[in-house]
PDB file of N, CA, C and O in Angstrom:
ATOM      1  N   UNK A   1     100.049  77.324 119.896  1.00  0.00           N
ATOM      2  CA  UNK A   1     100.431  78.538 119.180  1.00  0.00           C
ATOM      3  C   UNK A   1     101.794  78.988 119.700  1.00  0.00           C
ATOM      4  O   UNK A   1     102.092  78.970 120.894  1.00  0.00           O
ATOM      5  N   UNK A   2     102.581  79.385 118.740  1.00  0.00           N
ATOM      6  CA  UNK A   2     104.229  79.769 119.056  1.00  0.00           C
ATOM      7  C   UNK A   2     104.129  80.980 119.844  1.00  0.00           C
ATOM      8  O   UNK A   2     103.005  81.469 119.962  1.00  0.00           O
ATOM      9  N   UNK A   3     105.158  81.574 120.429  1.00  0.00           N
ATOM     10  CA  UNK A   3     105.266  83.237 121.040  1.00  0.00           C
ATOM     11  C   UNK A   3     105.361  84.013 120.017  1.00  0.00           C
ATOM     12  O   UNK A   3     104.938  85.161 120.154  1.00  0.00           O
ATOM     13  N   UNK A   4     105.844  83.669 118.929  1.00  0.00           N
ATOM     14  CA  UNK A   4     106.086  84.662 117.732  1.00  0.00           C
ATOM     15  C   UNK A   4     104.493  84.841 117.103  1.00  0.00           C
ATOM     16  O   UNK A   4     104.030  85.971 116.945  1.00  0.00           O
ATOM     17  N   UNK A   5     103.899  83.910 116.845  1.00  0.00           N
ATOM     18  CA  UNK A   5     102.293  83.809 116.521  1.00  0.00           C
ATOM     19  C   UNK A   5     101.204  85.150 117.022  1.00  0.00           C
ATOM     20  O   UNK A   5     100.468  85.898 116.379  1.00  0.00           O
ATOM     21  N   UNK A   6     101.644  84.965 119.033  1.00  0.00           N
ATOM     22  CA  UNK A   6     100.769  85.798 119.391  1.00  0.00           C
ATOM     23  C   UNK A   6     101.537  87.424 119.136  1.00  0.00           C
ATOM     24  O   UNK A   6     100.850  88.402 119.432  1.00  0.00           O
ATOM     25  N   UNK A   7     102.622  87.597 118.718  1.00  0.00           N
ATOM     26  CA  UNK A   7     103.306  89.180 118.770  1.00  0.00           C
ATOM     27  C   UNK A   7     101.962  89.766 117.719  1.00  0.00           C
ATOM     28  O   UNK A   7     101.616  89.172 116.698  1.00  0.00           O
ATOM     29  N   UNK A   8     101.536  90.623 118.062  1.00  0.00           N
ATOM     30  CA  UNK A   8     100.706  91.462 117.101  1.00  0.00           C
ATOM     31  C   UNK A   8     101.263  92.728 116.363  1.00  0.00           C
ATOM     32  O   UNK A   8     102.059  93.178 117.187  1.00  0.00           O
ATOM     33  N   UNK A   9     101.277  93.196 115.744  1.00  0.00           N
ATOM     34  CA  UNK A   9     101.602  94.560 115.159  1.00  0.00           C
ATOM     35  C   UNK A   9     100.448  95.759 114.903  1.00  0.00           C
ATOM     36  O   UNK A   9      99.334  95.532 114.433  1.00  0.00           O
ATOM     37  N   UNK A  10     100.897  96.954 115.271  1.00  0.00           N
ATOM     38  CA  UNK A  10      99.535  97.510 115.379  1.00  0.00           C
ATOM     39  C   UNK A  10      99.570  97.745 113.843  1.00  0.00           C
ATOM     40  O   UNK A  10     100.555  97.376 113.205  1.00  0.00           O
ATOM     41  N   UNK A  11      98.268  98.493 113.094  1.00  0.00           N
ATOM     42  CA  UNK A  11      97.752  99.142 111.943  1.00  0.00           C
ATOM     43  C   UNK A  11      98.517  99.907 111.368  1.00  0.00           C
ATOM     44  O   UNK A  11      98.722  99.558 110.206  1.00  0.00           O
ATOM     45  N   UNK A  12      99.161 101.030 111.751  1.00  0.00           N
ATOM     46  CA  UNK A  12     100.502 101.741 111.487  1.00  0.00           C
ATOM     47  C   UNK A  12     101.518 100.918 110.950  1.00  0.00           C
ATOM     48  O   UNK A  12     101.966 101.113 109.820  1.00  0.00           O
ATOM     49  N   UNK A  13     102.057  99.666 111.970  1.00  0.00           N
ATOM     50  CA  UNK A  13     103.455  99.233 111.470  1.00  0.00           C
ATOM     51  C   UNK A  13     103.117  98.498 110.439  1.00  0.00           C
ATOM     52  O   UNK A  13     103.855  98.524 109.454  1.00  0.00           O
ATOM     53  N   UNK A  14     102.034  97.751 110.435  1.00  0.00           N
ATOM     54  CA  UNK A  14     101.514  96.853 109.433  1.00  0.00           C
ATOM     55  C   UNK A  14     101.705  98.002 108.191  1.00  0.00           C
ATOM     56  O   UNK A  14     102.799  98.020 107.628  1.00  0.00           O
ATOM     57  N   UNK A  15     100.718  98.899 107.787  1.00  0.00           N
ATOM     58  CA  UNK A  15     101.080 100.132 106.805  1.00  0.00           C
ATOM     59  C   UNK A  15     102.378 100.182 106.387  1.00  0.00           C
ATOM     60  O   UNK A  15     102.754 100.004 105.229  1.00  0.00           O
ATOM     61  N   UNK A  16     103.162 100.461 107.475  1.00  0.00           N
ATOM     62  CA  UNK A  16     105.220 100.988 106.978  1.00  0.00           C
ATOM     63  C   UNK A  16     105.658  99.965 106.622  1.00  0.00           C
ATOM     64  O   UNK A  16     106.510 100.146 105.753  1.00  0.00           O
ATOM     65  N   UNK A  17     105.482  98.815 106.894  1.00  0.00           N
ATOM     66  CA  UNK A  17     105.805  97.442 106.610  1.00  0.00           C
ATOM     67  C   UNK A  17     105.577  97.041 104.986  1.00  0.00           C
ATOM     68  O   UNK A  17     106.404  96.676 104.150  1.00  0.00           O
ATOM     69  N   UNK A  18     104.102  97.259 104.878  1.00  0.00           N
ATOM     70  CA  UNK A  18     103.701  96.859 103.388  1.00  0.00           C
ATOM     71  C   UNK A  18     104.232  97.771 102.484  1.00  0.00           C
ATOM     72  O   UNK A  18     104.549  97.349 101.371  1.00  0.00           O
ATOM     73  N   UNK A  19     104.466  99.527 102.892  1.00  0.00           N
ATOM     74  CA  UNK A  19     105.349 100.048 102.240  1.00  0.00           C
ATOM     75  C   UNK A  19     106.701  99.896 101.721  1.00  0.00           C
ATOM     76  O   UNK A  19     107.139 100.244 100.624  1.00  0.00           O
ATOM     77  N   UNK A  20     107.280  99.328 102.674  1.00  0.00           N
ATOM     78  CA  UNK A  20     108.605  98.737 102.610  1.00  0.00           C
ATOM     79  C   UNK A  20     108.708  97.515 101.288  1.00  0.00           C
ATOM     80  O   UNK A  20     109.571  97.325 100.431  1.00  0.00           O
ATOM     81  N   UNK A  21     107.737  97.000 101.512  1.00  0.00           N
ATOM     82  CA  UNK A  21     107.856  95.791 100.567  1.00  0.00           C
ATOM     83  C   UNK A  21     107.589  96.535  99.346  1.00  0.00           C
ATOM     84  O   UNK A  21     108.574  96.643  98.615  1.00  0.00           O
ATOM     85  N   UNK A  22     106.306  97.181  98.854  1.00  0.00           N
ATOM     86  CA  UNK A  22     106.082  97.833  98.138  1.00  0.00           C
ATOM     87  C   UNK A  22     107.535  98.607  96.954  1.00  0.00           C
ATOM     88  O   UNK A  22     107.803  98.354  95.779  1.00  0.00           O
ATOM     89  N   UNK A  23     108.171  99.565  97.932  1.00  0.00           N
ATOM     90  CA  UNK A  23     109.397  99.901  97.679  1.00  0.00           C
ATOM     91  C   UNK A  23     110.569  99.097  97.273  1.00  0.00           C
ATOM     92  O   UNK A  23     111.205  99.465  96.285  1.00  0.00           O
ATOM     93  N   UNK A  24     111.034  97.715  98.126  1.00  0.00           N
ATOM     94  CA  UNK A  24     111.265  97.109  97.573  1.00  0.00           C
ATOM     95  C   UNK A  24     111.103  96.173  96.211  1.00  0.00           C
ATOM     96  O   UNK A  24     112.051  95.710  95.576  1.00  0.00           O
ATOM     97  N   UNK A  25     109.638  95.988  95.887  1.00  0.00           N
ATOM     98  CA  UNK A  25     109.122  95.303  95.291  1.00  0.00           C
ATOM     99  C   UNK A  25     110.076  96.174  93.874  1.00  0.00           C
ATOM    100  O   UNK A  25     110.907  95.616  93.157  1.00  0.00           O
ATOM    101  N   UNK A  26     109.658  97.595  93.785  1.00  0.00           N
ATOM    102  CA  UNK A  26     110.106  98.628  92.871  1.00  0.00           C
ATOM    103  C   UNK A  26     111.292  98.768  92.542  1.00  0.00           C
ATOM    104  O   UNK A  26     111.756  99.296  91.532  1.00  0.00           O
ATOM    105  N   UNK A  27     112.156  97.953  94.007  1.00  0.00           N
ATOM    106  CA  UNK A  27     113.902  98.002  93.279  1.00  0.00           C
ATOM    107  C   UNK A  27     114.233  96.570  92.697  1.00  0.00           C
ATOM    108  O   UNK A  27     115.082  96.307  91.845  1.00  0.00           O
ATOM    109  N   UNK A  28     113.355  95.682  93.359  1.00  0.00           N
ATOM    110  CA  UNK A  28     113.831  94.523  93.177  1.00  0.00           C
ATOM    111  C   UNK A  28     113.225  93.914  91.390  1.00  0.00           C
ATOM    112  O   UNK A  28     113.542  92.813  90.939  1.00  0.00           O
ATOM    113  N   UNK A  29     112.384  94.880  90.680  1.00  0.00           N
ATOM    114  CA  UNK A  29     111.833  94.382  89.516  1.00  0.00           C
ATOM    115  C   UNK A  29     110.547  93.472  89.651  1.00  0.00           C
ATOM    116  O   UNK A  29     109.705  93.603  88.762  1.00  0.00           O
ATOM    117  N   UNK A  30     110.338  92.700  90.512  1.00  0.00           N
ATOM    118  CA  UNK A  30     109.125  91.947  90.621  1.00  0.00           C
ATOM    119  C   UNK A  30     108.982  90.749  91.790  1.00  0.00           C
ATOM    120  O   UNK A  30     109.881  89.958  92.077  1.00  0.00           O
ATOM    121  N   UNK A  31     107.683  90.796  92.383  1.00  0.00           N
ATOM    122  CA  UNK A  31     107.353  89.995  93.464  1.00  0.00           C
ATOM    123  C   UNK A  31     108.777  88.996  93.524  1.00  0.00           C
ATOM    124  O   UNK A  31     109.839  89.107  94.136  1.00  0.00           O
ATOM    125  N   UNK A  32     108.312  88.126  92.710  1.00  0.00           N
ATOM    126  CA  UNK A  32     109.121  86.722  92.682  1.00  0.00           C
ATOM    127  C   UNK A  32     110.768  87.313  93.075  1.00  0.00           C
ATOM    128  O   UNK A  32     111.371  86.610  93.885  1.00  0.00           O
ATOM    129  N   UNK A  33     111.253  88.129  92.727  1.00  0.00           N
ATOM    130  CA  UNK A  33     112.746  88.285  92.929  1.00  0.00           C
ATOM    131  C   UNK A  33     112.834  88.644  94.432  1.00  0.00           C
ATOM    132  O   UNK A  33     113.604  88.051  95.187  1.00  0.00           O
ATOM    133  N   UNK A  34     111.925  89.747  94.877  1.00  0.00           N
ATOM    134  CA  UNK A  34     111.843  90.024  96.459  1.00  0.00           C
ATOM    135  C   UNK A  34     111.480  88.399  96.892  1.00  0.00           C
ATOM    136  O   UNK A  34     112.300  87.744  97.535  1.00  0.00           O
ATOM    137  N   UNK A  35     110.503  87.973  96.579  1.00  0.00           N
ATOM    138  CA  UNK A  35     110.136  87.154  97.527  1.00  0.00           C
ATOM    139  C   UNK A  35     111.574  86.137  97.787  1.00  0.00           C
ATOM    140  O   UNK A  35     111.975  85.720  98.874  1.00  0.00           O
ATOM    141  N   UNK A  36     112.085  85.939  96.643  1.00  0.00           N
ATOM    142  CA  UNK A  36     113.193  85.085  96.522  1.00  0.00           C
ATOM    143  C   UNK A  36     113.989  85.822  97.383  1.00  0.00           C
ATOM    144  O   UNK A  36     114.557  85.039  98.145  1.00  0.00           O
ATOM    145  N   UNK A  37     114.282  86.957  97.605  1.00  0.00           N
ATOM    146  CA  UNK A  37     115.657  87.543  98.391  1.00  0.00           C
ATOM    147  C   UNK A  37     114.788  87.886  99.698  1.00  0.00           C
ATOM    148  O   UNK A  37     115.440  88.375 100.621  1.00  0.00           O
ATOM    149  N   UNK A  38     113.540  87.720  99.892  1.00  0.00           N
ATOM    150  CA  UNK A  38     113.574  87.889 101.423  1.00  0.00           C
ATOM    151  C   UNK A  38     113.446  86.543 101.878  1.00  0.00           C
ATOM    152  O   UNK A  38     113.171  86.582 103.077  1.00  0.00           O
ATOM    153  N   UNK A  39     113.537  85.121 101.376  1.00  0.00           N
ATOM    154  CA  UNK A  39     113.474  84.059 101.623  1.00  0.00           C
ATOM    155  C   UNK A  39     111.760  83.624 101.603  1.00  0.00           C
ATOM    156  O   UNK A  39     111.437  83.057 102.647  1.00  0.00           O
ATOM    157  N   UNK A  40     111.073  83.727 100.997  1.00  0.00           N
ATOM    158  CA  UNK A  40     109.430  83.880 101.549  1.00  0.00           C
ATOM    159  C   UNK A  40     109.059  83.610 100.204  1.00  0.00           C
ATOM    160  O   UNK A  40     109.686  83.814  99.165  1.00  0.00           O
ATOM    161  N   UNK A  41     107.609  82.974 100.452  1.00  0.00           N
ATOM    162  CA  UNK A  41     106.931  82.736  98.822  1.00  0.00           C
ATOM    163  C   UNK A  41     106.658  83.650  98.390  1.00  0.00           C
ATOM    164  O   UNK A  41     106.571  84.766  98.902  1.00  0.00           O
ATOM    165  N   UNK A  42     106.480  83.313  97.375  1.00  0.00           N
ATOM    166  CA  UNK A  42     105.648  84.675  96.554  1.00  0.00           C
ATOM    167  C   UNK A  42     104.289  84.860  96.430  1.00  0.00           C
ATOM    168  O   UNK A  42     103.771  85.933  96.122  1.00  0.00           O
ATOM    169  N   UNK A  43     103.488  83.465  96.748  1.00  0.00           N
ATOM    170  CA  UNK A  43     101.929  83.895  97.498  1.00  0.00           C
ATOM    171  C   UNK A  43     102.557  84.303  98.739  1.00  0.00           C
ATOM    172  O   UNK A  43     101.584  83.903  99.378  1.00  0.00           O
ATOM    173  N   UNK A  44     102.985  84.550  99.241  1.00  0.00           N
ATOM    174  CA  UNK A  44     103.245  85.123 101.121  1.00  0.00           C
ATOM    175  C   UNK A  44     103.303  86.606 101.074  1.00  0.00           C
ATOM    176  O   UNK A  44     102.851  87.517 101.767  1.00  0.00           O
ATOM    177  N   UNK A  45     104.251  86.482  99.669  1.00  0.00           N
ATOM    178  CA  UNK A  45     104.515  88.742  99.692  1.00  0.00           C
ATOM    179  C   UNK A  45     103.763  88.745  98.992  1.00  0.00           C
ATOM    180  O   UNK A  45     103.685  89.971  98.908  1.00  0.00           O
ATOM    181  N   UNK A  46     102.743  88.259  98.048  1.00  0.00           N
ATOM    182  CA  UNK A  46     101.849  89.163  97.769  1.00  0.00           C
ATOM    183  C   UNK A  46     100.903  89.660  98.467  1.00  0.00           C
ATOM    184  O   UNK A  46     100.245  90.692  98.342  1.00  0.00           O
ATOM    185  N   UNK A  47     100.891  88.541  99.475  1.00  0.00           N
ATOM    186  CA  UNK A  47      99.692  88.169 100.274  1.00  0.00           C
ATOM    187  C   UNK A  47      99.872  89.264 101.203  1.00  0.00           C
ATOM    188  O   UNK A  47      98.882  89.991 101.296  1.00  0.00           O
ATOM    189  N   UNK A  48     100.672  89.515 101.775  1.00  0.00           N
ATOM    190  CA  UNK A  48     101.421  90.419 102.915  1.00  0.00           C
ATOM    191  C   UNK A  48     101.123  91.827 102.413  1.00  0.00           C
ATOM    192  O   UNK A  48     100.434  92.674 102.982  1.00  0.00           O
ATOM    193  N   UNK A  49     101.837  91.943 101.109  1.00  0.00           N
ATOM    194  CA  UNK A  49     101.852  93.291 100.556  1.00  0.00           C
ATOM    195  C   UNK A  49     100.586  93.731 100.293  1.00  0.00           C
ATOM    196  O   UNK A  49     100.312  94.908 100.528  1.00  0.00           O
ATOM    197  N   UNK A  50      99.498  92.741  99.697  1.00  0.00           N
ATOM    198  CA  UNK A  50      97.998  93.049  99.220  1.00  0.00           C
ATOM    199  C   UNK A  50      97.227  93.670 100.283  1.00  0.00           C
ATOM    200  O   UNK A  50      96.304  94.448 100.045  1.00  0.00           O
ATOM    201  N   UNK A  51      97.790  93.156 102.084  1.00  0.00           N
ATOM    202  CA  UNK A  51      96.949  93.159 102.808  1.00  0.00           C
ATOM    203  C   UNK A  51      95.799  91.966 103.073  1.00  0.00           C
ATOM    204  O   UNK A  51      94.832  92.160 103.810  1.00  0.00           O
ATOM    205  N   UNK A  52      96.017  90.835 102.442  1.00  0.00           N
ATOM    206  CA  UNK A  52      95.136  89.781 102.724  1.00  0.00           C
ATOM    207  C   UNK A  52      96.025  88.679 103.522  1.00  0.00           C
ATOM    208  O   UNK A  52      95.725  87.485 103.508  1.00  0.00           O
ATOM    209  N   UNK A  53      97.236  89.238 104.276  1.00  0.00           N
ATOM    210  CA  UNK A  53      97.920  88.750 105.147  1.00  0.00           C
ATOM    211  C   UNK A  53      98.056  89.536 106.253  1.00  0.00           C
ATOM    212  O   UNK A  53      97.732  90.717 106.132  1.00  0.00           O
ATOM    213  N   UNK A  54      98.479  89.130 107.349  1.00  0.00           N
ATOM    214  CA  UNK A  54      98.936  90.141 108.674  1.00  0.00           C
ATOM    215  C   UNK A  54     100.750  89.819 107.863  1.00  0.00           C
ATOM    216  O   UNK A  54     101.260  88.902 107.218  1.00  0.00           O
ATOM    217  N   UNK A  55     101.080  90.815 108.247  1.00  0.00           N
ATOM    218  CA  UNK A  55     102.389  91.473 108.501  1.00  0.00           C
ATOM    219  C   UNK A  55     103.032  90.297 109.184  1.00  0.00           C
ATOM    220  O   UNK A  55     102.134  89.616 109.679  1.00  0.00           O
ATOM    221  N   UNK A  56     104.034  89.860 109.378  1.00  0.00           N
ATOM    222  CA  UNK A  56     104.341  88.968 110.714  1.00  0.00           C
ATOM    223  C   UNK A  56     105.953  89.537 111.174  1.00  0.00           C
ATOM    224  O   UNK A  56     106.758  89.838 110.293  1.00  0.00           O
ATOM    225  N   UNK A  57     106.283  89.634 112.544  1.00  0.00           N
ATOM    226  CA  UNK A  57     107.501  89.816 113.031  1.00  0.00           C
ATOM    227  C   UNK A  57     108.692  89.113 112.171  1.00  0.00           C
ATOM    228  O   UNK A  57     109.732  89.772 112.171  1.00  0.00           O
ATOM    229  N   UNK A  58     108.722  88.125 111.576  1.00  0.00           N
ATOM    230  CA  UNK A  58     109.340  87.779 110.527  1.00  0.00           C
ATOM    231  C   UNK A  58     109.628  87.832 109.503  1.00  0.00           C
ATOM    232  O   UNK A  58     110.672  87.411 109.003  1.00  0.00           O
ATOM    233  N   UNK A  59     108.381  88.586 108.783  1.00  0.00           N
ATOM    234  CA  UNK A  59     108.634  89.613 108.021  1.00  0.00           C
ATOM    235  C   UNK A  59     109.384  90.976 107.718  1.00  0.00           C
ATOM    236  O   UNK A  59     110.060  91.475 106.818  1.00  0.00           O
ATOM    237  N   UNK A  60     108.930  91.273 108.869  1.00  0.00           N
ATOM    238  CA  UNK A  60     109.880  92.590 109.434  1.00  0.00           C
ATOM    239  C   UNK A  60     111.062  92.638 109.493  1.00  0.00           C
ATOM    240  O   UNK A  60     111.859  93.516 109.162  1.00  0.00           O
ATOM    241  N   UNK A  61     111.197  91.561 109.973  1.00  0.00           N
ATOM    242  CA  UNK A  61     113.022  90.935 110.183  1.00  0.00           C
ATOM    243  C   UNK A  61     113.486  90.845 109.048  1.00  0.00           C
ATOM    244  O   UNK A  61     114.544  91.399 108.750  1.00  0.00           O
ATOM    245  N   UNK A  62     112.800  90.150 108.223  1.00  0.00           N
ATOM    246  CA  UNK A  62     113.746  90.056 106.771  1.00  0.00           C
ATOM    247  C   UNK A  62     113.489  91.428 105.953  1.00  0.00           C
ATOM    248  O   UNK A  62     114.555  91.964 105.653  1.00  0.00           O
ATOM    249  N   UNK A  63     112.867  91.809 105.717  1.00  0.00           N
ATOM    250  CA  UNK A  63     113.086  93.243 105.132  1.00  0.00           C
ATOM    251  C   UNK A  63     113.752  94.177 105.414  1.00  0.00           C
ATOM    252  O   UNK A  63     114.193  95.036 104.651  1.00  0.00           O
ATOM    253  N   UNK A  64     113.930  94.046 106.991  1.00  0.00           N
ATOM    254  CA  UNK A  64     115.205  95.333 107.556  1.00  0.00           C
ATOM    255  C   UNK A  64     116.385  94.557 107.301  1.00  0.00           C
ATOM    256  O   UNK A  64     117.409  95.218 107.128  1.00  0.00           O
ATOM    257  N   UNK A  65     116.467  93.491 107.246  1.00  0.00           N
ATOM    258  CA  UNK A  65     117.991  92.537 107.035  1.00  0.00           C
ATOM    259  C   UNK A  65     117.884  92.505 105.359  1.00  0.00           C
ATOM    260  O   UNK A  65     118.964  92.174 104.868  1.00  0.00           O
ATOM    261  N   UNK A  66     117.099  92.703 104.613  1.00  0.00           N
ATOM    262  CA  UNK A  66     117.575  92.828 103.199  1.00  0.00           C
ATOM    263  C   UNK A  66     117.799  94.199 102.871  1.00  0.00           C
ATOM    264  O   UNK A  66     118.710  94.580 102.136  1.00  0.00           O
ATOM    265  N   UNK A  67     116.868  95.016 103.484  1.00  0.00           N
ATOM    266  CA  UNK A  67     116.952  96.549 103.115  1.00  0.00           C
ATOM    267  C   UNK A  67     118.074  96.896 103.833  1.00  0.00           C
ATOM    268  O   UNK A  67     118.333  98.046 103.478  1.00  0.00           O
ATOM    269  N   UNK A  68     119.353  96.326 105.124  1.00  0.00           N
ATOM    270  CA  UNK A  68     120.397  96.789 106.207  1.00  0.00           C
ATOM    271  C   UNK A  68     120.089  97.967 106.615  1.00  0.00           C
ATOM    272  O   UNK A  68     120.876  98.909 106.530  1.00  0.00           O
ATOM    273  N   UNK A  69     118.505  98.092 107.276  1.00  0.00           N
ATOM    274  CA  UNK A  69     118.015  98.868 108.251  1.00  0.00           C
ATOM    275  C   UNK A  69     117.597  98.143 109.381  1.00  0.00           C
ATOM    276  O   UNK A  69     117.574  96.913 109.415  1.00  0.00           O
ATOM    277  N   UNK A  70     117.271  98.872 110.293  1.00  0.00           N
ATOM    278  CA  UNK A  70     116.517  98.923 111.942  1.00  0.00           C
ATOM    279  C   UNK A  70     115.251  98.033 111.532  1.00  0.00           C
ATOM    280  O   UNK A  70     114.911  97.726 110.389  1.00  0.00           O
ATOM    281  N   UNK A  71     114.833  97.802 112.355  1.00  0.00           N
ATOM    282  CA  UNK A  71     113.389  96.600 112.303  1.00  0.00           C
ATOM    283  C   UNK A  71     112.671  98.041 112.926  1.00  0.00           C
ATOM    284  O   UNK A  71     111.456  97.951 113.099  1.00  0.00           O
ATOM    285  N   UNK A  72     113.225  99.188 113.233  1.00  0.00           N
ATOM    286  CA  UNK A  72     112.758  99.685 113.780  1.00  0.00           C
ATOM    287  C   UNK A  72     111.791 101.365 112.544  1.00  0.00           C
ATOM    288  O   UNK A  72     110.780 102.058 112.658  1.00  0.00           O
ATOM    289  N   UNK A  73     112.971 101.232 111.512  1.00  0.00           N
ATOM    290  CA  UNK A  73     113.031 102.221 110.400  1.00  0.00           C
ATOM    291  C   UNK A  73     111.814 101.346 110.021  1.00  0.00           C
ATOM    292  O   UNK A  73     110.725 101.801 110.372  1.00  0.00           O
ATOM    293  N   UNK A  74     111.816 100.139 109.350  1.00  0.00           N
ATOM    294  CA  UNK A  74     110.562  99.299 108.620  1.00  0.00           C
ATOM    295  C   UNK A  74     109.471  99.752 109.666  1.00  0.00           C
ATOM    296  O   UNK A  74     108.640 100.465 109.102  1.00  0.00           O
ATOM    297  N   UNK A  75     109.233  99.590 110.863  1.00  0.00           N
ATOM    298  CA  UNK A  75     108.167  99.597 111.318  1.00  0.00           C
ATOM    299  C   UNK A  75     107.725 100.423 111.795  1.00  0.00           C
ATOM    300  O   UNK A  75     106.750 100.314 112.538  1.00  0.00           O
ATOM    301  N   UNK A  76     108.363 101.637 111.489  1.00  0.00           N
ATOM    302  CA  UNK A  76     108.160 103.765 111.757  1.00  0.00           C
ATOM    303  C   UNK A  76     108.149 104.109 110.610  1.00  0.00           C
ATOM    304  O   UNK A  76     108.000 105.331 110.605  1.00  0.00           O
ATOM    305  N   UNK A  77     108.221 103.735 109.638  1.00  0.00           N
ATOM    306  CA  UNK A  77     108.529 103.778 108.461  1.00  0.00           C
ATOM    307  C   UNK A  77     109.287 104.885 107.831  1.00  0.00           C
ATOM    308  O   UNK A  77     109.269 105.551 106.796  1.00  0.00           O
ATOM    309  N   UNK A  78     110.121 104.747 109.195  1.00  0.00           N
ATOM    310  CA  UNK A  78     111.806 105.788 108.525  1.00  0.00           C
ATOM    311  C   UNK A  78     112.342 104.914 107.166  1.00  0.00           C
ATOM    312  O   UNK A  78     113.141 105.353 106.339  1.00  0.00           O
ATOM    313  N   UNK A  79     111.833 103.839 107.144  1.00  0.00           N
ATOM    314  CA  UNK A  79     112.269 103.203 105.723  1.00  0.00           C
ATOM    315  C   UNK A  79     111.209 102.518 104.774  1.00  0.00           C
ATOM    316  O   UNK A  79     110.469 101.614 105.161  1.00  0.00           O
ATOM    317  N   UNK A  80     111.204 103.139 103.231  1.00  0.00           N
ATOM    318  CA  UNK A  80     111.806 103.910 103.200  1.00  0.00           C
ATOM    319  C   UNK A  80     111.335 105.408 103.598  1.00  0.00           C
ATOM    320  O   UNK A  80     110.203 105.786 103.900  1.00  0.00           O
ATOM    321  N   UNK A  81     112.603 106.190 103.504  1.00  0.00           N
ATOM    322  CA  UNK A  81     112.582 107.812 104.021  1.00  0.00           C
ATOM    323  C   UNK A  81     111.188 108.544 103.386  1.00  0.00           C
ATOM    324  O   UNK A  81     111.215 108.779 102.178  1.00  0.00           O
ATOM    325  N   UNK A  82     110.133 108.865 104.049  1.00  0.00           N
ATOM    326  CA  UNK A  82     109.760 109.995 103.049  1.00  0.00           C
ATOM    327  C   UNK A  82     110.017 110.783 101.994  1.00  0.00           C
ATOM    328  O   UNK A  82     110.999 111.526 101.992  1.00  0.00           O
ATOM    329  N   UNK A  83     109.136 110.708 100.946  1.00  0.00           N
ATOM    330  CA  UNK A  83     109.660 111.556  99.985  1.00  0.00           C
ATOM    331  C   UNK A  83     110.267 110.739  99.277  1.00  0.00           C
ATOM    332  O   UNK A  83     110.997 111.284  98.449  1.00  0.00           O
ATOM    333  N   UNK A  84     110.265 109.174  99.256  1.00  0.00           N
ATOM    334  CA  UNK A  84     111.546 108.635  98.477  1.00  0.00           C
ATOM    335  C   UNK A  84     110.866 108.234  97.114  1.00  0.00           C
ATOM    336  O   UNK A  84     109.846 107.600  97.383  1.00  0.00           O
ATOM    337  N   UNK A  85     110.997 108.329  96.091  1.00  0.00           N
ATOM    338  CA  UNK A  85     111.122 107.801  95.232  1.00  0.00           C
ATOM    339  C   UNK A  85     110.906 106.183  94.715  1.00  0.00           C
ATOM    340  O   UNK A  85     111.938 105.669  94.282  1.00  0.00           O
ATOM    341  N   UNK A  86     109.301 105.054  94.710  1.00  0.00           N
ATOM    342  CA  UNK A  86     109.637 103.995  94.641  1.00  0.00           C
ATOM    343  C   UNK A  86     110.464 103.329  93.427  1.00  0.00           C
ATOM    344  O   UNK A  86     111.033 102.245  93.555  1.00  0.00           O
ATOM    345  N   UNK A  87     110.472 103.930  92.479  1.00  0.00           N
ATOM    346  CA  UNK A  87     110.774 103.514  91.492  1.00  0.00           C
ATOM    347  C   UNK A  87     112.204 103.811  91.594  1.00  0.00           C
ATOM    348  O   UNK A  87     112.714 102.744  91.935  1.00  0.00           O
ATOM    349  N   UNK A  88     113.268 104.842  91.461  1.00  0.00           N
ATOM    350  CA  UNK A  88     114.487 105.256  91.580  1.00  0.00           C
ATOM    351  C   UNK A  88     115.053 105.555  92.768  1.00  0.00           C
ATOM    352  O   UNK A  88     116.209 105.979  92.764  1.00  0.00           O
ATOM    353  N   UNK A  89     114.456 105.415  93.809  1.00  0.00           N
ATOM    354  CA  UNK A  89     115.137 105.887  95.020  1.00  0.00           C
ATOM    355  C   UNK A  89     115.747 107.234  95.269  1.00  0.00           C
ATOM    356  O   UNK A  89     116.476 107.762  96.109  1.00  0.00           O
ATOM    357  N   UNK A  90     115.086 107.572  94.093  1.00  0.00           N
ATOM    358  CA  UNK A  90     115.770 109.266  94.470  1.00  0.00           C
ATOM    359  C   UNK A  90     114.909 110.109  95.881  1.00  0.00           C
ATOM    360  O   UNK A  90     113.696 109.910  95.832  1.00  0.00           O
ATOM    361  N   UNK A  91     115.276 110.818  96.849  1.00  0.00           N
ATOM    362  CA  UNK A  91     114.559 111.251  97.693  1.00  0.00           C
ATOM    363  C   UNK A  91     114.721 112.850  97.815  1.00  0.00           C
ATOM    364  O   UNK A  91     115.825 113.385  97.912  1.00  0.00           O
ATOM    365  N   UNK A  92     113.694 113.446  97.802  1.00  0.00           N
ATOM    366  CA  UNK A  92     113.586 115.144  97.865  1.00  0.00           C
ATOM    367  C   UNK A  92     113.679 115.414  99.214  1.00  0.00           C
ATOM    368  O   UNK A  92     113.089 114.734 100.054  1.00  0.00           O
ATOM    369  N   UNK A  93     114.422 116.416  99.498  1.00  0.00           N
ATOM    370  CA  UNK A  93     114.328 117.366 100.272  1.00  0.00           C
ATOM    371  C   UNK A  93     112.852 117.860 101.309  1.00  0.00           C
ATOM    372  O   UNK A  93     112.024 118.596 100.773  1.00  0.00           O
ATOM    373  N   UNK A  94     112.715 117.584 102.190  1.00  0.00           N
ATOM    374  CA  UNK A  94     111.579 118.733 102.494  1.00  0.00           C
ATOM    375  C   UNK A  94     111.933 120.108 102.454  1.00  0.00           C
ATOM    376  O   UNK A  94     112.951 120.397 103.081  1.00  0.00           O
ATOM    377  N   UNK A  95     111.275 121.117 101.807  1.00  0.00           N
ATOM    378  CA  UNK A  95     111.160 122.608 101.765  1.00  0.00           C
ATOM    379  C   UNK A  95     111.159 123.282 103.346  1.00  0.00           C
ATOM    380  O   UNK A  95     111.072 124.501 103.497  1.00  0.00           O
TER     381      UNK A  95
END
C-alpha cells in the first residue's frame, strides 16, 4: 500500500470536498467535462461525488488546482464560500 493510500480524511473534509465538486460540477455543465478538467474518470467523480468513493488526497489536489484555491479552502470548505450560489456563483452577504 502507497503513503498516499494510508492518508485518511476525516468526515467533514470528505463533506467540503464533495461540495466542491458538486459546485464545480454546476460551473462546469456536467460530470464528464469536470471529470475531464480535473484529469479523473467520470466513474471516479461520480463515484467520489455520490459518496460511494472515499475522497482521496488527490482529489483534493486537483480541485484546489482547478478551482486556484488552497487544498486547504476545499477541505474547510472556505471553497466554495458560503452562501455561494451553485449554479451562478453569485454569493450573498451574511446579514
Amino acid at each position: 500500500m502507497s503513503a498516499v493510500a494510508e492518508i485518511g480524511l476525516t468526515p467533514k473534509e470528505q463533506a467540503n470536498a464533495r461540495a466542491a465538486l458538486r459546485f464545480l460540477r454546476a460551473k462546469c455543465g456536467t460530470w464528464s467535462t469536470l471529470a475531464k478538467a480535473l484529469h479523473l474518470g467520470e466513474s471516479t467523480v461520480g463515484n467520489v461525488a455520490g459518496g460511494h468513493a472515499a475522497v482521496t488526497p488527490t482529489v483534493v489536489f486537483r480541485i484546489a488546482k482547478f478551482a486556484r484555491v488552497g487544498i486547504d479552502d476545499v477541505l474547510t470548505g472556505r471553497f466554495p464560500a458560503p452562501g455561494t450560489c451553485p449554479h451562478c456563483g453569485h454569493r450573498t452577504e451574511p446579514s
